[in-house]
C-alpha positions in Angstrom: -2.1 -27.6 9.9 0.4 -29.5 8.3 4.1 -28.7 8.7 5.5 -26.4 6.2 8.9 -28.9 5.5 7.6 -31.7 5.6 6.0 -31.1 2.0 8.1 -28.9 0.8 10.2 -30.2 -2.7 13.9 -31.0 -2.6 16.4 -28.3 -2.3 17.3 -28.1 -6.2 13.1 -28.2 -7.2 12.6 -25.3 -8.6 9.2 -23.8 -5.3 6.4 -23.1 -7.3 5.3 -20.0 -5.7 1.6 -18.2 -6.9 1.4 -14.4 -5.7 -2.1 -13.5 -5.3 -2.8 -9.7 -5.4 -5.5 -8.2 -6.7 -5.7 -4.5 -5.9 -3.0 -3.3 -8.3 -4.4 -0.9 -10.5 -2.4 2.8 -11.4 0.6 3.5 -9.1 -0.7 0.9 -6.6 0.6 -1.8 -8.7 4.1 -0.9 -7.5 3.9 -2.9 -4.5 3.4 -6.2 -6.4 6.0 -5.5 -8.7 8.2 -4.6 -6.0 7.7 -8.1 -4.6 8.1 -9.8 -8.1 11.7 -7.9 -8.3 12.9 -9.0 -4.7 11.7 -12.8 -5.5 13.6 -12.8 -8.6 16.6 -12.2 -6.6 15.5 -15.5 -4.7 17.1 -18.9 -6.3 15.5 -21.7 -6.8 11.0 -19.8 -7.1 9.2 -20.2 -10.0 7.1 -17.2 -9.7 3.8 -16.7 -11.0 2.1 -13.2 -10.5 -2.4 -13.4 -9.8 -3.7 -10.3 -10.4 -6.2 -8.0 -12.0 -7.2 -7.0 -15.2 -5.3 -3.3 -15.3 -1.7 -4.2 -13.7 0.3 -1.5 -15.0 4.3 -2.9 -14.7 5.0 -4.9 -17.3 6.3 -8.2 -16.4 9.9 -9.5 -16.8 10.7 -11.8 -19.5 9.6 -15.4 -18.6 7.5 -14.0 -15.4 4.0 -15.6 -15.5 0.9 -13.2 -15.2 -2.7 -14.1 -14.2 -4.7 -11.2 -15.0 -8.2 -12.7 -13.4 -9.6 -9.9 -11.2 -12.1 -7.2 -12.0 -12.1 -6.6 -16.0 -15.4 -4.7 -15.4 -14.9 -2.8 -12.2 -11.5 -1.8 -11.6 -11.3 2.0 -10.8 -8.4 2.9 -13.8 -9.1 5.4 -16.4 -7.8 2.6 -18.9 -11.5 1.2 -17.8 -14.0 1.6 -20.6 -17.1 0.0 -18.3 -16.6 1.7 -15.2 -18.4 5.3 -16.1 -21.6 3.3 -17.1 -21.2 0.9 -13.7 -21.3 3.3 -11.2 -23.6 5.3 -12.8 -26.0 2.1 -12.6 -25.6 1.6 -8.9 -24.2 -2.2 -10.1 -20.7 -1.1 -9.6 -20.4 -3.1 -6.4 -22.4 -6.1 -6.2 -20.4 -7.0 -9.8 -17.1 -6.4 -8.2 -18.1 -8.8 -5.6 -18.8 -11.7 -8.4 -15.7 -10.5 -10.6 -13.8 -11.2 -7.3 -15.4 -14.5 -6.4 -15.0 -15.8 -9.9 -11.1 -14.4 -10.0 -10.6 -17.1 -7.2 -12.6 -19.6 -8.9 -10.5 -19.6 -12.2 -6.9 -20.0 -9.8 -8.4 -23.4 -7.9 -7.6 -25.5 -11.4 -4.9 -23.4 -12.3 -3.1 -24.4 -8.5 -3.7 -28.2 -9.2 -2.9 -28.0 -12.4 0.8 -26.8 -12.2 1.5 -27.9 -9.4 1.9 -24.9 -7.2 3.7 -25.4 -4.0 3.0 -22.3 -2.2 0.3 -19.7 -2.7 0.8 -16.5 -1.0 -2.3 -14.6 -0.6 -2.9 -10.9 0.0 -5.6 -9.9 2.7 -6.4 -6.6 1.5 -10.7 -7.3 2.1 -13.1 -8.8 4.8 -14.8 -11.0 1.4 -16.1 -14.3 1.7 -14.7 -15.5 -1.2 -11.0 -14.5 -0.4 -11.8 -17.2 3.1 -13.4 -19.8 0.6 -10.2 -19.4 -1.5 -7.9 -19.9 1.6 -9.6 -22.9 2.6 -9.5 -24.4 -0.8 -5.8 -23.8 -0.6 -5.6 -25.7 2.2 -7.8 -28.5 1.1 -5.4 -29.1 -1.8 -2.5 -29.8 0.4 -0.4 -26.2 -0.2 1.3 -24.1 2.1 -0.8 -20.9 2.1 1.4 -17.5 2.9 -1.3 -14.5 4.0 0.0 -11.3 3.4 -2.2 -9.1 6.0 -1.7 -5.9 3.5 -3.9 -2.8 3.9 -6.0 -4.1 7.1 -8.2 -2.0 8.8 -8.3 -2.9 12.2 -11.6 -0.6 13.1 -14.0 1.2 11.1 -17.3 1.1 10.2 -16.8 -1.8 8.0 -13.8 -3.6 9.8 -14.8 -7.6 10.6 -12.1 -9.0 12.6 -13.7 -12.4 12.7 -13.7 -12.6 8.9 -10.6 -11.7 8.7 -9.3 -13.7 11.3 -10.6 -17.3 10.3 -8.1 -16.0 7.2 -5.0 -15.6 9.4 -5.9 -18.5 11.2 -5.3 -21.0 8.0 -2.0 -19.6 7.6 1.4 -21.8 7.5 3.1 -18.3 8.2 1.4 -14.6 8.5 3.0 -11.7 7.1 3.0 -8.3 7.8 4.9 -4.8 7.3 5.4 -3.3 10.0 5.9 -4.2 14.0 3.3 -1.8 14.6 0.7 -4.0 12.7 2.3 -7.6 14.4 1.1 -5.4 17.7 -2.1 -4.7 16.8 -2.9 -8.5 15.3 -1.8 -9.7 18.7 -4.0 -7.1 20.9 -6.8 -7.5 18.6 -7.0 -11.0 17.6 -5.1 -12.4 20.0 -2.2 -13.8 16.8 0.7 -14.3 18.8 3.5 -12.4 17.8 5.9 -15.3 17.4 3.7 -16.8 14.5 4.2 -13.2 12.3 6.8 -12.4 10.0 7.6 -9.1 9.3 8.7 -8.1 5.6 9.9 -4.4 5.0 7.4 -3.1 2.7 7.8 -3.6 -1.4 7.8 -0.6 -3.4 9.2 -0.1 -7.5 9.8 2.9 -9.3 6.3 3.9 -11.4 8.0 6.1 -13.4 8.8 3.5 -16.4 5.2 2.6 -16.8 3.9 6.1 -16.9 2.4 8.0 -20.1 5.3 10.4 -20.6 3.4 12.9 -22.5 0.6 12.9 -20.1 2.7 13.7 -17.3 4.5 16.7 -18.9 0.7 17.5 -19.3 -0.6 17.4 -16.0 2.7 18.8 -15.0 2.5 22.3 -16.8 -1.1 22.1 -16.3 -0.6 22.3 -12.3 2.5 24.2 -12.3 0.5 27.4 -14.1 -2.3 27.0 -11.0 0.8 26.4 -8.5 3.6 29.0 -10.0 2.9 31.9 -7.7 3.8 29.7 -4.2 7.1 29.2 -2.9 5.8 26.3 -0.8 3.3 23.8 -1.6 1.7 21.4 1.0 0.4 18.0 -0.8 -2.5 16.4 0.9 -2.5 13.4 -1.7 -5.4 10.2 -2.0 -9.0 9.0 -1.5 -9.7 12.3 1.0 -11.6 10.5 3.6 -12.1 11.8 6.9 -10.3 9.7 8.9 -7.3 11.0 7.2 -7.6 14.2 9.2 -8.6 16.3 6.7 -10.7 18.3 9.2 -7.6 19.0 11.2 -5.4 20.0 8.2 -8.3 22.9 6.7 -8.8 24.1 10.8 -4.7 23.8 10.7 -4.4 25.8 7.5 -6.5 28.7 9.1 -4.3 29.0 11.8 -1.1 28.9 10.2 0.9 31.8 10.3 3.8 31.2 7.7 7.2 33.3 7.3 6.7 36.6 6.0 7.7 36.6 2.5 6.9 33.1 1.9 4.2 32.8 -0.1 2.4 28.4 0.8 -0.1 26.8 -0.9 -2.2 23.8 0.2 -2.7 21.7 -2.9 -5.9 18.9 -1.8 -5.7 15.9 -4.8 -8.2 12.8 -4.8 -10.7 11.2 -5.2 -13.4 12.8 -2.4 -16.1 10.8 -0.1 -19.1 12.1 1.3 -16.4 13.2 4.8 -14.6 15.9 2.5 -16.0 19.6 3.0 -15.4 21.0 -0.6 -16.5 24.1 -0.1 -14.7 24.9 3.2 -11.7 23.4 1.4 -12.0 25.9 -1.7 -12.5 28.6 0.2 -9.7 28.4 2.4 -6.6 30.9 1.3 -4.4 30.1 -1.1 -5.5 26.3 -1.7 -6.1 24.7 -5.2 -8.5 21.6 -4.8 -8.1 18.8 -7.5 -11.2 16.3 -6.2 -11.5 13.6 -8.8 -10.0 9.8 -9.5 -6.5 10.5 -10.0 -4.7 8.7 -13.1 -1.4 7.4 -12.5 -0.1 10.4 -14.0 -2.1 13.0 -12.4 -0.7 11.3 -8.7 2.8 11.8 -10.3 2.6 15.1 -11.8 0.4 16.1 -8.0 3.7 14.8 -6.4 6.2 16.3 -8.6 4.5 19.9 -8.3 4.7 19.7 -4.5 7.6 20.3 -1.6 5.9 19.4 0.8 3.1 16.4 1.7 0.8 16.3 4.4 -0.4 13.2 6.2 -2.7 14.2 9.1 -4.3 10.8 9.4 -6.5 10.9 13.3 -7.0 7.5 13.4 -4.5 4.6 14.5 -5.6 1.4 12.5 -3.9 2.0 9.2 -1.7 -0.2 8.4 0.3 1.4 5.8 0.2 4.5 3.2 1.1 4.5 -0.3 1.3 8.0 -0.6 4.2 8.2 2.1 6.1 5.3 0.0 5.6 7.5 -2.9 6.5 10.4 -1.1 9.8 8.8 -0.2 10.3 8.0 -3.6 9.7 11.1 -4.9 11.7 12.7 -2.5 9.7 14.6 -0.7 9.6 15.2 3.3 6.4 14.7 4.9 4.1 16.9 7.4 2.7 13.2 9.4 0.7 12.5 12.5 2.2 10.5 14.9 -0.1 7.4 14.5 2.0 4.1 15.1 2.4 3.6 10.9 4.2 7.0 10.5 6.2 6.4 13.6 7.6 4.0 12.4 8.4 5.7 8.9 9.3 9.4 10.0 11.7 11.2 12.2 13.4 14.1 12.2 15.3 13.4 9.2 12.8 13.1 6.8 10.0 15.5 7.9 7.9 16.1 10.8 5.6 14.4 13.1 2.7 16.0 15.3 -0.1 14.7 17.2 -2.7 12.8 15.5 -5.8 15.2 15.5 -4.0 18.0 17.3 -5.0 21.2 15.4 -2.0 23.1 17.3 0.4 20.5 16.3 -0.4 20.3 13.0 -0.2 24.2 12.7 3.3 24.0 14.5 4.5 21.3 12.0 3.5 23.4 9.3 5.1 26.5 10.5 8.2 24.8 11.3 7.9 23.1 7.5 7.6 26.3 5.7 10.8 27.9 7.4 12.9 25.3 6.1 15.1 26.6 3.4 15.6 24.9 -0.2 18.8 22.9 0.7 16.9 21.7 4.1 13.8 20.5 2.4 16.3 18.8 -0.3 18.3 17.0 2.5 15.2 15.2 4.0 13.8 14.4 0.5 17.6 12.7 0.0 17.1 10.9 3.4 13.4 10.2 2.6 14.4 8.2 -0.5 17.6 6.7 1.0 15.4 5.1 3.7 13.2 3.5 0.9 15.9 2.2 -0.6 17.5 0.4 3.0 14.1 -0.9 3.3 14.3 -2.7 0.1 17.9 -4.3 0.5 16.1 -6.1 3.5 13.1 -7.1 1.7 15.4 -9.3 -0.8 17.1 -11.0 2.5 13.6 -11.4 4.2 12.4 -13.3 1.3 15.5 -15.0 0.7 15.2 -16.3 4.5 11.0 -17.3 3.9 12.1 -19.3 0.6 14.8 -20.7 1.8 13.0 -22.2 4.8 10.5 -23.4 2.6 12.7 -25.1 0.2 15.3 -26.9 2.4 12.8 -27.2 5.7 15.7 -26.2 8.5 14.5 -24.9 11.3 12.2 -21.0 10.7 14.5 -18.0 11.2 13.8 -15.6 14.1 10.3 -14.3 13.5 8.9 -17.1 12.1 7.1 -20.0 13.2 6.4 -23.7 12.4 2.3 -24.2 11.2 2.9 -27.2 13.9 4.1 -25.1 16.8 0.9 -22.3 15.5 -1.4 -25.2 15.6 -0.3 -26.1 19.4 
């Protein structure tokens, strides 16, 4: 690989930076934004956003916006097609050409102005996202790989695929230590060669459908009014997040008398989630469908508390906690290495990761919490979120500097040369 300063334009060139990212559909899209607010605080990067067809935050004046992926198959509400799609069974092999082709139309569009640096966003084990790396490459750029939302094991994980990815890199970036550990253990990346970014998240609430919110809002609160606690379990509802040990969890708990709890389940379901032991479990209300941007909001705001009982270890991050920060909510977390590395004592509570007594203990402990407690950790829960984004402007401001000026990488970083040794 070719060193990363040795091409990079003079100091006062404006870096040409493309930002590819393409699952940003409904709240999701906050984590790109996020990143397009921190790189504007970041002299001297022209930045140009890659993403799909349904990005929801508008764009900044002057802020380029490639909107090339999945016009047909994005799962949004705001998509006419998709009803008819996966009703066809062609859902999926579609979505596999809308991605490929979303890659095709950004090879011209790299030569053509010029791009210096293309960072790319790992978030699948697709051939085409490879074939797009190495094209990168073969054009002469420095190619940034985000490894965002990696599975590490799984029924469909493929470490090799994803690998031959990392391994085209001029610098691999992650968001947590946890996940520099597990690229190292797993794939043998050494940890010198990853940078770690604290990870980009933006307020939804300006791109939300106000009226629909107040909508799904009242509409949850009359189902919800009769609790005095309310336990969010929040997102696709796939087994592996533990629902199995939150509904055995549930049955056991045995809450403060007088304190009337409610489990509130919200998501889109897969063929792991029991429905019908979920309904019939006491006091629960079960909301098992795609969730609009608003309906995740509205699922949020009607909540105190939110569960994340995830049993496995390889995920690399969760949305729903970042939006449970934001929203100001303590969570109810396993103690996986992700929400180590997010919760303690001041923002919720951790137990052990498919422990049915630990869970029930976390809960029990949750519900005796009084107002102003609950409101203290949903203060520190947001605070934290917003610490994390002071050092996501520096982290980029150290990545883009480095590029520009070609000194010597910061701590954490490491030359493509020294990689390639």
């Amino acid at each position: 690989m070719n060193d990363i300063g040795s091409r990079a334009p003079g100091p006062r060139e404006p870096l040409r930076v493309l930002y590819v990212y393409h699952g940003t559909a409904g709240v999701a899209g906050a984590y790109l934004a996020g990143i397009a607010e921190a790189l504007r605080a970041v002299e001297s990067v022209d930045l140009t956003l890659a993403t799909n067809r349904y990005f929801t935050f508008r764009p900044p004046a002057g802020e380029k916006v490639l909107r090339v992926f999945f016009p047909l198959t994005e799962n949004t509400d705001r998509n006419p097609y998709l009803r008819f799609l996966e009703l066809s069974g062609l859902r999926l092999p579609i979505r596999y050409a809308e991605l490929a082709l979303g890659y095709v139309r950004l090879v011209p569009y790299i030569r053509r102005e010029r791009i210096d640096v293309v960072n790319l966003s790992v978030i699948d084990d697709e051939l085409p996202t490879w074939l797009f790396a190495l094209a990168v490459k073969a054009l002469g750029k420095t190619l940034l790989v985000t490894a965002h939302d990696v599975v590490f094991e799984g029924p469909r994980s493929s470490s090799a695929r994803r690998r031959r990815v990392f391994e085209l890199a001029d610098r691999l970036i992650v968001h947590f230590d946890h996940v520099r550990e597990e690229l190292q253990r797993r794939m043998g990346v050494p940890c010198e060669t990853i940078c770690v970014h604290p990870f980009p998240w933006a307020d939804v609430e300006p791109v939300l459908d106000a009226k629909k919110l107040r909508e799904h809002r009242s509409a949850l609160g009359a189902k919800l009014q009769r609790y005095d606690r309310v336990f969010l379990l929040l997102g696709v509802l796939r087994k592996e997040k533990g629902i199995d040990t939150l509904l055995d969890a549930w049955e056991k708990a045995e809450f403060p008398a007088g304190t009337r709890c409610g489990l509130l389940i919200a998501g889109k379901p897969t063929p792991g989630f029991d429905r019908q032991r979920a309904k019939s479990l006491r006091n629960s209300v079960i909301l098992d469908r795609y969730l609009t941007p608003e309906e995740f909001c509205a699922a949020l705001a009607s909540s105190h508390v939110v569960v994340l009982p995830y049993s496995v270890r390889w995920y690399a991050h969760s949305s729903v906690a970042l939006m449970a920060f934001l929203a100001r909510k303590p969570v109810v977390a396993s103690d996986i290495p992700l929400f180590r590395a997010l919760v303690d004592s001041t923002v919720g509570f951790l137990h052990e990761a498919g422990s049915v007594d630990g869970l029930t203990l976390a809960l029990e402990r949750t519900a005796a919490l009084n107002d102003e407690e609950l409101a203290a950790m949903g203060r520190a829960a947001r605070e934290r979120l917003v610490t994390s984004w002071l050092g996501l402007r520096a982290s980029l401001r150290s990545l883009y500097a480095a590029l520009t000026d070609g000194p010597s990488p910061p701590d954490g970083y490491a030359s493509s040369t020294s990689r390639a040794k």
